[in-house]
C-alpha positions in Angstrom: -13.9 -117.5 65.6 -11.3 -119.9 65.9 -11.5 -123.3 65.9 -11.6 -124.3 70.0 -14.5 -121.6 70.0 -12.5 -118.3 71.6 -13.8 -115.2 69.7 -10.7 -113.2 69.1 -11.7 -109.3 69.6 -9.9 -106.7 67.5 -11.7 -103.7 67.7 -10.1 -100.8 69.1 -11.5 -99.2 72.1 -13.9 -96.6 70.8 -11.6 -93.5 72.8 -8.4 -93.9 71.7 -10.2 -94.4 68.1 -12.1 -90.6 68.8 -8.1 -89.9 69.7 -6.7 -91.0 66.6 -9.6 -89.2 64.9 -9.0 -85.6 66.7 -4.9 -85.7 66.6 -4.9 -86.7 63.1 -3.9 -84.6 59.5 -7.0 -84.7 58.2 -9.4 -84.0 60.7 -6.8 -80.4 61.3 -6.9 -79.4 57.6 -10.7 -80.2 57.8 -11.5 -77.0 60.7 -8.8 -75.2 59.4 -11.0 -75.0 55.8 -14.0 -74.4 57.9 -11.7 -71.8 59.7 -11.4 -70.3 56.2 -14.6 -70.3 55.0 -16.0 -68.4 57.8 -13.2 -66.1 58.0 -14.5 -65.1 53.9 -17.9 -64.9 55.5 -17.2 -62.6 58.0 -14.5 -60.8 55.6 -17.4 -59.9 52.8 -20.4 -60.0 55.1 -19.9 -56.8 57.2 -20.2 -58.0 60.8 -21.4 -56.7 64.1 -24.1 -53.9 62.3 -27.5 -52.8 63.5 -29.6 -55.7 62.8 -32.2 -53.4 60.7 -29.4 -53.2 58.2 -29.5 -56.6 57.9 -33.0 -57.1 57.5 -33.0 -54.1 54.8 -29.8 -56.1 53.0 -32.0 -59.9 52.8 -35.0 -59.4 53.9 -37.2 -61.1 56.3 -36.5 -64.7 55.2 -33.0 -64.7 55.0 -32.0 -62.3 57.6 -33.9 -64.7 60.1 -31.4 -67.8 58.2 -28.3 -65.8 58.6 -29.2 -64.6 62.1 -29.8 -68.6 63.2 -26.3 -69.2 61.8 -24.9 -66.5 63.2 -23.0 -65.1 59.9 -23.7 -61.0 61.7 -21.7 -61.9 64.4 -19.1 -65.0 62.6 -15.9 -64.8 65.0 -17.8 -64.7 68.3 -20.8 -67.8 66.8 -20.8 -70.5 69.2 -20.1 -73.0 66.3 -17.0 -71.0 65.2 -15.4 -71.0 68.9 -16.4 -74.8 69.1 -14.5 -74.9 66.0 -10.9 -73.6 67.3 -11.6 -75.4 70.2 -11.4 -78.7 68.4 -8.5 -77.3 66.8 -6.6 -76.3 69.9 -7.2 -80.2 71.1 -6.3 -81.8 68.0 -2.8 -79.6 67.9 -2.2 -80.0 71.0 -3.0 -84.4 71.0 -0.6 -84.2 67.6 2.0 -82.8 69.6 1.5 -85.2 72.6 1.9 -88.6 70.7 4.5 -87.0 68.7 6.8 -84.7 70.4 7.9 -86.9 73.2 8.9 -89.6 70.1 11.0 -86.8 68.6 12.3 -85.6 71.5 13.7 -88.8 72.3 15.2 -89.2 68.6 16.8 -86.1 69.1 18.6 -87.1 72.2 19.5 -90.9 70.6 22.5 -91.1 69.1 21.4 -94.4 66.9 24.6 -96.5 68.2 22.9 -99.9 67.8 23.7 -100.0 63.9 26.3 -103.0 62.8 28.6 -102.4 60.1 26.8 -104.4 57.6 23.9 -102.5 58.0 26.6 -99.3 57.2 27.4 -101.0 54.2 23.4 -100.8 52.5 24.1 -96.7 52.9 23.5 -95.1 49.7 26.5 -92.3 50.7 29.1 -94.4 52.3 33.3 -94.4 52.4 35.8 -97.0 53.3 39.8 -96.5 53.8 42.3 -97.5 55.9 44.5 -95.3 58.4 48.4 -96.7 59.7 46.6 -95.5 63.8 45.4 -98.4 66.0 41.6 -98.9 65.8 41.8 -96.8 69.2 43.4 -93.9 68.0 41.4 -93.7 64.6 38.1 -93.9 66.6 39.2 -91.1 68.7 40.9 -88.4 65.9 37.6 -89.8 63.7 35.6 -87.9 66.4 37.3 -85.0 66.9 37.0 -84.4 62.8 33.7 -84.3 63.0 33.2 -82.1 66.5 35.4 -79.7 64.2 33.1 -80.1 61.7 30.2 -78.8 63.9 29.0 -82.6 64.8 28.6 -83.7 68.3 30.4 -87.1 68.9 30.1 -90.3 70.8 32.3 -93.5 70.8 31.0 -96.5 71.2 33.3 -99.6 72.0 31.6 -103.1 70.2 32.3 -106.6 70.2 34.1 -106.5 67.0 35.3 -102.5 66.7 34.6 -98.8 68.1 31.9 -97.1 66.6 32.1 -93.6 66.0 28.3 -91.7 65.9 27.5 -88.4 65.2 25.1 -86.5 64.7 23.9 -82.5 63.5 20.9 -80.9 63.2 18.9 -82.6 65.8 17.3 -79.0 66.8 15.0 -79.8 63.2 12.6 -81.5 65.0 12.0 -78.4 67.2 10.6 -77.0 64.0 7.4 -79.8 64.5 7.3 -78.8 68.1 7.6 -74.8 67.9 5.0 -74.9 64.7 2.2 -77.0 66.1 2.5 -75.1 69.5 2.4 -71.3 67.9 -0.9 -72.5 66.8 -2.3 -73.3 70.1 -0.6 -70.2 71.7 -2.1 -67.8 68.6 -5.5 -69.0 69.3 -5.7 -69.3 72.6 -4.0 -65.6 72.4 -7.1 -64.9 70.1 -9.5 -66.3 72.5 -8.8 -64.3 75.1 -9.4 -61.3 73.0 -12.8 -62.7 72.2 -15.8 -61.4 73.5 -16.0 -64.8 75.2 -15.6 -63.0 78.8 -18.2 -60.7 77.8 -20.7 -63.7 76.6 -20.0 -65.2 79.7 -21.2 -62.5 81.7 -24.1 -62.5 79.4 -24.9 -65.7 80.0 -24.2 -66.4 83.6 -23.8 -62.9 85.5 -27.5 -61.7 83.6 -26.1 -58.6 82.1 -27.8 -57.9 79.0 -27.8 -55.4 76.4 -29.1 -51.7 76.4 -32.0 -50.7 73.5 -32.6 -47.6 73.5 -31.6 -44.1 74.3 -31.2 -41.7 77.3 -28.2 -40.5 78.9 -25.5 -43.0 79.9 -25.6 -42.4 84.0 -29.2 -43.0 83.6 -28.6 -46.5 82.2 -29.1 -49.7 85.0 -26.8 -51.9 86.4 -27.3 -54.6 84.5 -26.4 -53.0 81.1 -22.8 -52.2 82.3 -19.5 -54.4 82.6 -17.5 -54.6 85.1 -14.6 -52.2 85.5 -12.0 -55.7 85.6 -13.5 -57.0 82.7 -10.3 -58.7 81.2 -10.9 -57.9 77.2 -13.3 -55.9 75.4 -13.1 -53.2 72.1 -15.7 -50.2 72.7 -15.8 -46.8 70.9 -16.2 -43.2 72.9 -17.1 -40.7 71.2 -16.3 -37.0 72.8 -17.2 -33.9 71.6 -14.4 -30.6 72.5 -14.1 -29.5 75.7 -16.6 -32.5 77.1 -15.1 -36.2 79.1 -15.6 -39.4 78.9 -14.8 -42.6 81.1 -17.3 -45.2 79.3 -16.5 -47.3 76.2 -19.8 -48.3 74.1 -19.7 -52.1 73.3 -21.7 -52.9 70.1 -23.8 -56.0 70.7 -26.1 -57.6 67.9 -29.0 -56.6 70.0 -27.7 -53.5 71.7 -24.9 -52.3 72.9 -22.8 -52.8 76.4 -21.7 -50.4 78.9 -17.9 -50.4 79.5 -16.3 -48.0 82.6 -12.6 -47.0 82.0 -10.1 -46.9 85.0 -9.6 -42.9 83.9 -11.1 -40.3 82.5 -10.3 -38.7 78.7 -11.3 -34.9 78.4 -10.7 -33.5 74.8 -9.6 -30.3 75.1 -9.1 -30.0 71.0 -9.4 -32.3 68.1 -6.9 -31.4 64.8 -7.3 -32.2 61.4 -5.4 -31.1 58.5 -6.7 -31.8 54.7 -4.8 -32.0 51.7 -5.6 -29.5 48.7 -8.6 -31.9 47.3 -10.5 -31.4 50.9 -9.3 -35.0 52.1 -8.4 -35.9 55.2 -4.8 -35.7 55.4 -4.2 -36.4 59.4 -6.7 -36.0 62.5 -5.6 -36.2 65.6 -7.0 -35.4 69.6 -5.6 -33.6 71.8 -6.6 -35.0 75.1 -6.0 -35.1 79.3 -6.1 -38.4 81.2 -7.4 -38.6 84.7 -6.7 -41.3 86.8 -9.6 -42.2 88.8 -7.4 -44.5 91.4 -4.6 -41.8 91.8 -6.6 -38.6 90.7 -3.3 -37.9 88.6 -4.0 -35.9 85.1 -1.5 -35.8 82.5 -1.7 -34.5 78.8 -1.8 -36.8 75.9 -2.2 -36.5 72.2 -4.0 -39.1 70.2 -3.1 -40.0 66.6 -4.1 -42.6 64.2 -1.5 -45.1 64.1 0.3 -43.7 67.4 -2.5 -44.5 70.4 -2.1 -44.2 74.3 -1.7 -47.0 76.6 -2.1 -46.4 79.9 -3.1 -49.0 82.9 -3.4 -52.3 80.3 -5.6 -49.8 77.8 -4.8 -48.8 74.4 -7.4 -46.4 73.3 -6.6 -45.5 69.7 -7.8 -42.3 67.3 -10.6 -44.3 65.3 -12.6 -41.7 63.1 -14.5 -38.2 63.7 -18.1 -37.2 63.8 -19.9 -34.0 64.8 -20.0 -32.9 68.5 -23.3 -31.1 68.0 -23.0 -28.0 65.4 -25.3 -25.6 66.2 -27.0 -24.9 62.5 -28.6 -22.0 60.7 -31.4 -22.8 57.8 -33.5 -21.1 55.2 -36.0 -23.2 54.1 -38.5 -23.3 50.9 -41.8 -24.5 50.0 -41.6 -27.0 47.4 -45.4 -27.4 46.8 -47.9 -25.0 46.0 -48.3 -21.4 45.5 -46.3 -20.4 48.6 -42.7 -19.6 47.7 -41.6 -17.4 50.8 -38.8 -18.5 53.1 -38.7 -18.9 56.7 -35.3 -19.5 59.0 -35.2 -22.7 61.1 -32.4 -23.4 63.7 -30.9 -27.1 64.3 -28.6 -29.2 66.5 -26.7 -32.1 65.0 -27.6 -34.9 67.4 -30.9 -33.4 68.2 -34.4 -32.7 66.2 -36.4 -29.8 65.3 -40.3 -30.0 64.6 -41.7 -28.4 61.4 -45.1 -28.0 60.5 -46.2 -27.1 57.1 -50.4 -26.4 57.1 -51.9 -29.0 58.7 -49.1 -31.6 58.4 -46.8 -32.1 61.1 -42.7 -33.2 60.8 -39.8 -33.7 62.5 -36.2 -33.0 61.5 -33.5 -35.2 62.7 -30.3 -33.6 62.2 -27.6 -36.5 62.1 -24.3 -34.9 60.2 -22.5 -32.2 59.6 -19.3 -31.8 57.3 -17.6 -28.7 56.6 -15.5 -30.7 53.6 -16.6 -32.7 51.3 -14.9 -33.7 48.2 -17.1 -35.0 45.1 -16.2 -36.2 41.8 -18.3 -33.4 39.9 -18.2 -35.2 36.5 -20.8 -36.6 34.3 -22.8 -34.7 31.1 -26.6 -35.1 30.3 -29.7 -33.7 29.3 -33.1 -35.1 30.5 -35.0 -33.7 27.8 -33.2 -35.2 24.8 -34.8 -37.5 23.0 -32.6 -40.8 21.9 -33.9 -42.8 18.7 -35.3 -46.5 19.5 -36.2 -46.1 22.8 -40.2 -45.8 23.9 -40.0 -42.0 25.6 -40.7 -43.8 28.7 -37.8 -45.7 28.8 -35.7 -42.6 27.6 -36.8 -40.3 30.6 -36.6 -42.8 33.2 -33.0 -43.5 31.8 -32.0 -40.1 31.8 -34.0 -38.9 35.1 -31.6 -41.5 36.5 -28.6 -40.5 35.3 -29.4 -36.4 36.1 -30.4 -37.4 39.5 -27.2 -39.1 40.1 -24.7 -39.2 43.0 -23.7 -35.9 42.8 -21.4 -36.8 39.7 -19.8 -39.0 41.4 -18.8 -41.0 37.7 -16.0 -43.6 38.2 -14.7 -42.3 34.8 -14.0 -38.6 36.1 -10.8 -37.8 38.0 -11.9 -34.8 39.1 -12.6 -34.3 42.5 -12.6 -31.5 44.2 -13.8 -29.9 47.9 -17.6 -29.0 47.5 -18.1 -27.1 50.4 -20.0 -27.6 53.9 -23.3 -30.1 54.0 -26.0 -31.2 56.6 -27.7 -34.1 56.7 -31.0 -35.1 58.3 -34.3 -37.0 58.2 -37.5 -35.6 57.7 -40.0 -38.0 59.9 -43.9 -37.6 59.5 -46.2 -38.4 61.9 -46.4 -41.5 61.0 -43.2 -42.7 61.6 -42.2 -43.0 58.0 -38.9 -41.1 57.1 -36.8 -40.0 54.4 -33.2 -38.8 54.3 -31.6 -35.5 53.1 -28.3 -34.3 52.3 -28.4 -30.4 50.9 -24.8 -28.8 50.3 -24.6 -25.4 51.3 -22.9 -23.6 48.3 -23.5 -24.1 44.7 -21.1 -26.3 43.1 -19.8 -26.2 39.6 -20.8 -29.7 37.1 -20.2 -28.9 33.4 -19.6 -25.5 33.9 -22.4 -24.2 35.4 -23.5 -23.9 39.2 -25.9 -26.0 40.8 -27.0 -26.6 44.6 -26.9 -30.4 45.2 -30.1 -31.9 47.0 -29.5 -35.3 47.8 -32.3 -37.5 49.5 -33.0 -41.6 49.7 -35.4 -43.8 51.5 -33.1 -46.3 53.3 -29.7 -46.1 54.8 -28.1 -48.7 52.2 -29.2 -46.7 49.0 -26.9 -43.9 48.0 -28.6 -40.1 47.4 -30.0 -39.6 44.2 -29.3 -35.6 43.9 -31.4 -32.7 42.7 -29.7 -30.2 40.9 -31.1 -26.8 41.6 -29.4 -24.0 39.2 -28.0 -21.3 41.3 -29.3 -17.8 39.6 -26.9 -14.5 39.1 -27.2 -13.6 42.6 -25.5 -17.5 43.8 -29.2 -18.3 45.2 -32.2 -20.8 44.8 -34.7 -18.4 45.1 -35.0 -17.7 41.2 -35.9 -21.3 40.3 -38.0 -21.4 43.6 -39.7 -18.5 42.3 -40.4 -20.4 39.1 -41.3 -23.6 40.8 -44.2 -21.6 42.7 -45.3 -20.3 39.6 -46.1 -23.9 37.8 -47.9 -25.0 41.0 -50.2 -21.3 40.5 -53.1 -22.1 37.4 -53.9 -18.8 36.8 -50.0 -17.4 35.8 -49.9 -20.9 34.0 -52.9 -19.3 31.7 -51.6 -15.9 31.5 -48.0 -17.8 30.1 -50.0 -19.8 27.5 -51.7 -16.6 26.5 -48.5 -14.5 25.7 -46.5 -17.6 24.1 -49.3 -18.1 21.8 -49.6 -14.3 21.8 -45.7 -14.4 20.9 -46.2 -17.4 18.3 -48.8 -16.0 16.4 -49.3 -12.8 16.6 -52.8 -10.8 16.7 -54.6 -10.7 13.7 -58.3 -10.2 11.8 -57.6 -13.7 9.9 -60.4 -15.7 11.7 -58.3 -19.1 10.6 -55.2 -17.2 12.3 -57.2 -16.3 15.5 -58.4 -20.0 15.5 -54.7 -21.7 15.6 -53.6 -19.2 18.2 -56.7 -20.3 20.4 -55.3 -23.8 19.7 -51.8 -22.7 20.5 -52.9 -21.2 23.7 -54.6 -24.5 24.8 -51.9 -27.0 23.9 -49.8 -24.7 25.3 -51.6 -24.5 28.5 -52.1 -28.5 28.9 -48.2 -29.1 28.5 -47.7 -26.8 31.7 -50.8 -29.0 33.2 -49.3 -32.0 32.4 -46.0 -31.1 33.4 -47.0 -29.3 36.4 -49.0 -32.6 37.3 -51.4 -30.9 39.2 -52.0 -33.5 42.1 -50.6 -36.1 40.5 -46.8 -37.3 39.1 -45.6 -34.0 36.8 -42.4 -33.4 35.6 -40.9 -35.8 32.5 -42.4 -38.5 33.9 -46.0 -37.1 33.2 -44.5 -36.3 29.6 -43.9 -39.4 28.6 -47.3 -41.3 30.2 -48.7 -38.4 27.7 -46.4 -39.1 24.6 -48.0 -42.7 25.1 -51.0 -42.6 24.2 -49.8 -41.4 20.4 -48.7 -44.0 18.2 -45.4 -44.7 18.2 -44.5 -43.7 14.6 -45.3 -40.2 15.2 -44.1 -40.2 19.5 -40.9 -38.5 18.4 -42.6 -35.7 16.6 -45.1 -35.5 19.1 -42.4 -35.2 22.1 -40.2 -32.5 19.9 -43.3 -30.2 19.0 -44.4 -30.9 23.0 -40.8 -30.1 24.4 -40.7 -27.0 22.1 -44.0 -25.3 23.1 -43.3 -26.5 26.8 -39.7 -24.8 26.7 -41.5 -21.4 25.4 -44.1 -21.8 27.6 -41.7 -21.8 30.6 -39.8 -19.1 29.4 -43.3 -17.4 29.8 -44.2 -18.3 33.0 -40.6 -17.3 34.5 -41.1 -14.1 32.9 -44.7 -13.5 34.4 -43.7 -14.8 38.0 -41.2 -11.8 38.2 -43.5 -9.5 37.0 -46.0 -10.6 39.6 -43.1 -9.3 42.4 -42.4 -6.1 40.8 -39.1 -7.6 39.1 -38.0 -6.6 35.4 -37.7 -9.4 32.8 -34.5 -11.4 32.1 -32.9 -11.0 29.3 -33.2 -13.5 26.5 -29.6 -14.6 25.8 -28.2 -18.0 25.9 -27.5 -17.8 29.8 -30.7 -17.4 30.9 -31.8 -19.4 28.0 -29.5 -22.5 29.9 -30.9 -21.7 33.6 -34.3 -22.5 32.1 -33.2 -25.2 30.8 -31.6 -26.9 33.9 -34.5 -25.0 35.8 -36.6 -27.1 33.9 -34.8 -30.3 34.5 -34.8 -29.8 38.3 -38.8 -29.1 38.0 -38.9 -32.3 36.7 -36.7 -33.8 39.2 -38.3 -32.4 42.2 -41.4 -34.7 41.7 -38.9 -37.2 43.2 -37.4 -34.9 46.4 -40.2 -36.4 49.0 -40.0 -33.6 50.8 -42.6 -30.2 51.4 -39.6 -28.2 52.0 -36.3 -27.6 50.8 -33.6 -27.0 53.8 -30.7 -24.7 52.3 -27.3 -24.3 55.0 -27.5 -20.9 55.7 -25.2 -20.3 59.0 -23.2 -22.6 61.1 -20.6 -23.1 64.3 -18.9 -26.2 64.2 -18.3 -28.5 67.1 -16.0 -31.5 66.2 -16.4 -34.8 68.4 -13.2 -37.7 68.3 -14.0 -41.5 68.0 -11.8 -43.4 69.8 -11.2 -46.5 70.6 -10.6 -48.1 73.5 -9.5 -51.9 73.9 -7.9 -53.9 76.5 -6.3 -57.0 75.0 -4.5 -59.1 77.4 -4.1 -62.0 74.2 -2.0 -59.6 72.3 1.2 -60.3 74.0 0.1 -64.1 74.0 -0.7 -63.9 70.2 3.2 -62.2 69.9 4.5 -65.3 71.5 3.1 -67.4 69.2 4.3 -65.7 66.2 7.7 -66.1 67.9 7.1 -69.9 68.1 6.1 -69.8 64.9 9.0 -67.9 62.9 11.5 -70.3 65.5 9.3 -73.3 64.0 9.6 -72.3 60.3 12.9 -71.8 60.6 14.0 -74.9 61.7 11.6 -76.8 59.1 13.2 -74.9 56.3 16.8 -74.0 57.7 18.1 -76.5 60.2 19.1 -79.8 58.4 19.5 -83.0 60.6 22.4 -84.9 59.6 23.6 -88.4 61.0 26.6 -89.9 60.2 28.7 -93.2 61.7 32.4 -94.0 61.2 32.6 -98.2 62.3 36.8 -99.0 63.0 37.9 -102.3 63.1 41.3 -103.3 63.5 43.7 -104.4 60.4 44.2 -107.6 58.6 47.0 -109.3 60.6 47.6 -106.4 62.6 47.8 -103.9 59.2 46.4 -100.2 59.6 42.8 -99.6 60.8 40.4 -100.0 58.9 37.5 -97.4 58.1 33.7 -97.1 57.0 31.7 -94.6 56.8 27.9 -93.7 56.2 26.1 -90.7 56.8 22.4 -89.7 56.0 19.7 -87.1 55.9 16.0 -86.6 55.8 16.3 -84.3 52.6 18.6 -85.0 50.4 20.0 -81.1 48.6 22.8 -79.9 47.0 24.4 -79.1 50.2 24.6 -82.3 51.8 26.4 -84.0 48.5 29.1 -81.1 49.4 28.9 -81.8 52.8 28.9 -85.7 52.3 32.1 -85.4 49.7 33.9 -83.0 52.1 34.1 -85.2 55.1 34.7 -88.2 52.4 37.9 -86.7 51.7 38.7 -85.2 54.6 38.4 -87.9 57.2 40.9 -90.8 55.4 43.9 -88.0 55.9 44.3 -88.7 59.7 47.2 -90.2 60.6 
């Protein structure tokens, strides 16, 4: 407050200071970072999934956190659109205080300078000429427009002033840089899915949950056909059409109509020696539906159609609906016959088994599929420091592994066809299966793989059935029957201990063999389960319960009589069926082995039966997809503007320079000064500078 009591007010009105704020460096760098950050969210956090996936991923908790935030959906969250929009504003205020300023610099040829000012120039020149001040001023400028200057003269009080200038296009760089970044994000808007919120929130169309078929489908759950962006997948099996594009919404999914009509009249692939993908392609015909006019097309990734404003691009490939062939195996009780089952992928099958009642859901098909077969172990040995617990669980999880799939092997190869599904109980509760059709060779010997998991984000744990002489599962299904069957399990522990110790009068004799016989039938018990958990897991809760100095005696001595036990039980299944013995050499001595590790395995399978690809006809499908982007072209611009605007930063130098004539002492030669100047001082400017410094004082 002064002294004759005015109150002096200094404070800036509260808008231009929200101005200042908004156009200013740091408030741009501070959503670009935010920019960044949420571009690494949405690059590691896969976005625009089923939103079970995400609630299997974090759980409850945390899925309702990240759903709040909207990390599942990152570049269409209300926040992150707020978040260019700010940005677009404070580019384009930045270029509206400043470009107009530079602008006008570029146009103003600085002619107000005096010649003592000229003199304070860091890079300056004097000399005198025998030309009037007139003709020095004028052969002055026409130096320089050689030189690549543009020139003015300017006539003062006391001499002509020569300015020129080069370079002035630099400050386009400023201009053409800040406005690529509007153009690029407003190009990037308008490939948003902000139309399609819009309609959302103001038209009522809402996402479809559900199935059925797509004509079927209401109003409301479909775009319109001059919807101005959108990216949507079609997926069309041979010989079928398709003019709707599926939109995948966090809650559902949008209906898309096309303006034509795709009918795949064949889909290609080619593979390369390993069973991989090499190149897939569709072979398709376009319809117009405004025209009616049809025209052939073919599809390829990297090479898609545009027609009518719509790129529609070779995505992936799934299965159009293989019609399948099964045989399919008991894998509990007594039971070991077979029955056929029939399957559609796309489609489910019931199964009953006794009183229990399934369904299969067949979801994929593959007639390639190339594995890394690698990776050696044996569940049964028995590893020194380790409680036998912890030694079966380990190896139970290595032997039930992906398939081999061991980063350390290199050696992949083309397994064969495979069918996936999911067996549902009546409950609801389900379990997934992937069984490969032919047996496939893992340290040298043949296996069926039988994969299975409980939720979508776990890989399959596998099962490795041993394929017998005859390149089938029904010799270790024949043996799996067996263990579940008491009274062969007896008759086994009879003839090993029969085998062991044989027959004689010695009562102490006949009193181990009893023993033998017992121990020998509790280790099928205990690995047969009976009700409960068998297999090596059953072992080992055994193995326990003996102290743990003497557990690895106990678990060789148990593994040995279990091993001979087997060998009896195989032996007694086939004579059960009419079938001679097997011969007791070291192959069938290794399918008892890996039959035995499988047994043990199959405690974990989850499934009554066992599904083996017996027959199929194949039916591919192509996934394309279809996008209108009416940004693109925008988004091109701006990269223009933006290579222009780089350029001219980096590459375009602005260059002043003045040349003040005066006339001589007492009517002497013409005296000369120059100065000249640049923003950035470089190598090329000191040539420049010293070029023109002894160029210019040799007019005459």
């Amino acid at each position: 407050m002064s002294t004759t009591g005015i109150v002096i007010n200094t404070r800036r009105p509260v808008l231009a200071e929200a101005v200042e704020l908004v156009s200013s460096m740091r408030f741009a760098i501070s959503m670009l970072t935010i920019i960044a950050i949420a571009s690494m969210i949405g690059t590691v956090l896969t976005q625009n999934q089923p939103m079970p996936n995400y609630v299997n991923q974090f759980g409850p908790f945390w899925f309702d956190v990240f759903n709040k935030l909207g990390l599942y959906a990152v570049y269409s969250a209300w926040w992150f659109l707020l978040i260019l929009v700010f940005l677009i504003l404070s580019t384009a205020l930045c270029i509206v205080r400043n470009a107009p300023k530079m602008i006008k610099d570029m146009r103003s040829w600085r002619d107000n300078v005096r010649e003592s000012s000229l003199r304070n120039f860091h890079h300056k020149a004097e000399w005198t000429a025998p030309l009037s001040r007139p003709e020095l001023a004028r052969q002055s400028a026409a130096r320089l427009v050689d030189a690549g200057y543009a020139a003015k003269i300017v006539e003062k009080d006391n001499g002509t002033l020569v300015a020129a200038r080069k370079g002035a296009a630099n400050k386009f760089g400023y201009i053409f840089a800040h406005s690529s970044i509007i153009i690029i994000l407003v190009g990037g808007m308008l490939d948003s899915d902000i139309p399609i919120q819009f309609q959302e929130w103001f038209l009522g169309k809402t996402p479809f949950v559900g199935g059925g078929l797509i004509s079927e489908i209401p109003e409301k759950h479909r775009l319109s056909l001059g919807n101005p962006t959108y990216r949507g997948n079609t997926l069309i099996p041979e010989g079928q059409s398709s003019d709707i594009a599926i939109i995948p919404r966090p809650d559902g999914s949008l209906l898309q109509p096309l303006p034509f009509t795709i009918q795949l009249k064949r889909f290609n692939i080619d593979f390369y020696s390993t069973g991989m993908p090499k190149l897939f392609a569709s072979e398709v015909v376009i319809r117009d539906h405004e025209t009616g006019k049809t025209f052939p097309a073919t599809i390829k990734v990297n090479e898609p159609l545009i027609y009518k404003g719509v790129a529609v691009y070779q995505s992936s490939f799934e299965d159009g609906g293989s019609k399948l062939k099964l045989v399919g195996y008991p894998m509990s009780g007594t039971d070991q016959a077979s029955f056929t089952m029939e399957g559609e992928v796309n489609s489910s099958t019931p199964l009953k088994r006794g009183a229990d009642e399934y369904t299969v859901e067949w979801s994929t098909f593959r007639a390639f599929n190339v594995e890394n077969t690698g990776g050696k172990d044996d569940a049964r040995a028995v590893t020194k420091g380790q409680s036998l617990n912890d030694q079966f669980a380990a190896k139970l999880d290595k032997h039930s592994g992906s398939a081999g799939k061991n980063a350390g092997n290199k050696d992949l190869k083309n397994v064969g066809p495979s069918v996936q599904y999911k067996l549902r109980d009546k409950t609801g509760q389900a379990r997934e299966y992937q069984n490969y059709m032919q047996p496939v060779t893992i340290d040298g010997v043949q296996v069926f793989l039988a994969g299975v998991r409980a939720s979508p984000n776990e890989p399959f744990s596998f099962l490795r059935i041993p394929s017998d002489e005859a390149h089938t599962v029904k010799e270790w299904m024949r043996l799996r029957a067996a263990l579940a069957d008491p009274a062969l399990r007896e008759l086994a522990a009879e003839r090993y201990a029969r085998r062991a110790m044989p027959s004689t009068s010695n009562s102490p004799a006949a009193a181990l063999a009893r023993q033998l016989q017992e121990s020998s039938s509790k280790s099928l018990a205990i690995f047969a389960g009976d009700g409960k958990q068998g297999g090596y897991a059953a072992v080992s809760r055994f193995l326990e319960k003996i102290p743990a100095a003497e557990q690895e005696k106990a678990a060789n001595i148990f593994m040995k009589i279990l091993n001979g036990t087997l060998w009896e039980l195989w032996q007694a299944a086939r004579e059960k069926e009419g079938l001679p013995p097997v011969a007791g050499d070291e192959t069938q001595a290794r399918f008892l082995q890996l039959a035995t590790n499988a047994l043990s395995d199959s405690f974990f399978y989850g499934a009554p039966v066992y599904l083996q690809l017996d027959e199929f006809v194949e039916i591919k499908a192509s996934v394309l997809q279809v996008t209108r982007s009416p940004g693109k072209a925008v988004v091109y611009l701006g990269c223009v503007f933006l290579v222009l605007g780089v350029f001219a930063m980096f590459y375009i130098r602005e260059r002043r320079l003045w040349v003040w004539v005066r006339d001589g002492e007492a009517g002497g030669p013409a005296h000369a000064l120059m100065a000249m100047s640049t923003q950035r001082k470089t190598l090329d400017f000191e040539h420049e500078f010293n070029d023109l410094k002894a160029k210019l004082p040799q007019l005459a």
